[in-house]
Every structure is written in C-alpha cells, then in structure tokens.
C-alpha positions in Angstrom: 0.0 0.0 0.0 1.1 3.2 -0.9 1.5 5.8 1.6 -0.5 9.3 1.2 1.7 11.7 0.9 1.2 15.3 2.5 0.6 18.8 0.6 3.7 20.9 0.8 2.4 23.7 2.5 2.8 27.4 0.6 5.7 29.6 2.1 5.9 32.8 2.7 9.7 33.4 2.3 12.3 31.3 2.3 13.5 31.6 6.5 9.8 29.9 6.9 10.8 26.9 4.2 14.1 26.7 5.6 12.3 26.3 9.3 9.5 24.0 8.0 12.4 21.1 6.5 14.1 21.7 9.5 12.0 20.2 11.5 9.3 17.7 8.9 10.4 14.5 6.7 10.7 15.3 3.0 9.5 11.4 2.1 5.8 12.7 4.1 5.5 15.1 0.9 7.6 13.8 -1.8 7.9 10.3 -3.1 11.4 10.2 -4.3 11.3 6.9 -5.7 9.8 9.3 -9.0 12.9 11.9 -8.3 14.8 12.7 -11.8 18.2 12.8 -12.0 18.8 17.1 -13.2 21.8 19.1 -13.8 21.5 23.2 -13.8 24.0 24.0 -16.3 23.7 27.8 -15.7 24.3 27.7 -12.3 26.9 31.0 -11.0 29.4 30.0 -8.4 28.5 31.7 -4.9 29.8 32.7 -1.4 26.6 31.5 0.5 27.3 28.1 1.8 24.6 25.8 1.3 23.5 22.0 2.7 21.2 19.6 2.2 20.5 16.7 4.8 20.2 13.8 3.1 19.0 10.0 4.9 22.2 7.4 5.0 20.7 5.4 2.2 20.3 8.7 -0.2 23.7 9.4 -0.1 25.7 9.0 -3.2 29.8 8.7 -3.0 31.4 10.3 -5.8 
C-alpha cells in the first residue's frame, strides 16, 4: 500500500521553508522513488554556503 503523501504547504519566504524542513520529513510530501536525476547547467558559483540533509541510504559517494 502506498502511503498518502502530504501537501507541501505554501511559504511565505524562504527563513519559513528553511524552518519548516528543519523540522518535517521530505518522504511525508515527496515520493522520491519518481525523483529525476537534473543538472543546472547555468548555475553562477556563490559565497553562501549551502547544505542539504540527506537519509544514510540517499547518499551518493562520488
């Protein structure tokens, strides 16, 4: 059986979306077994530091 997944709520800026992941499990509103493989080509390099926390099993070693 499937499980339901959960509307992602709307945000009003991004401290709140930041907050919200913080806290809630991405696989109750996303079923990543559909997830695509991308690539952003026209992506600028930036000073910001940015993370993502991914589960043990998500990780990919380059």
């Amino acid at each position: 059986m499937k499980k339901k997944l959960q509307p992602i709520p709307k945000f009003k800026n991004e401290d709140q979306e930041r907050e919200f992941w913080a806290i809630h499990d991405s696989t109750d509103y996303i079923d990543w077994s559909k997830a695509e493989r991308v690539i952003f080509p026209n992506l600028k390099p930036t000073s910001e530091a940015t993370f993502k926390r991914l589960r043990k099993e998500l990780k990919i070693n380059n």
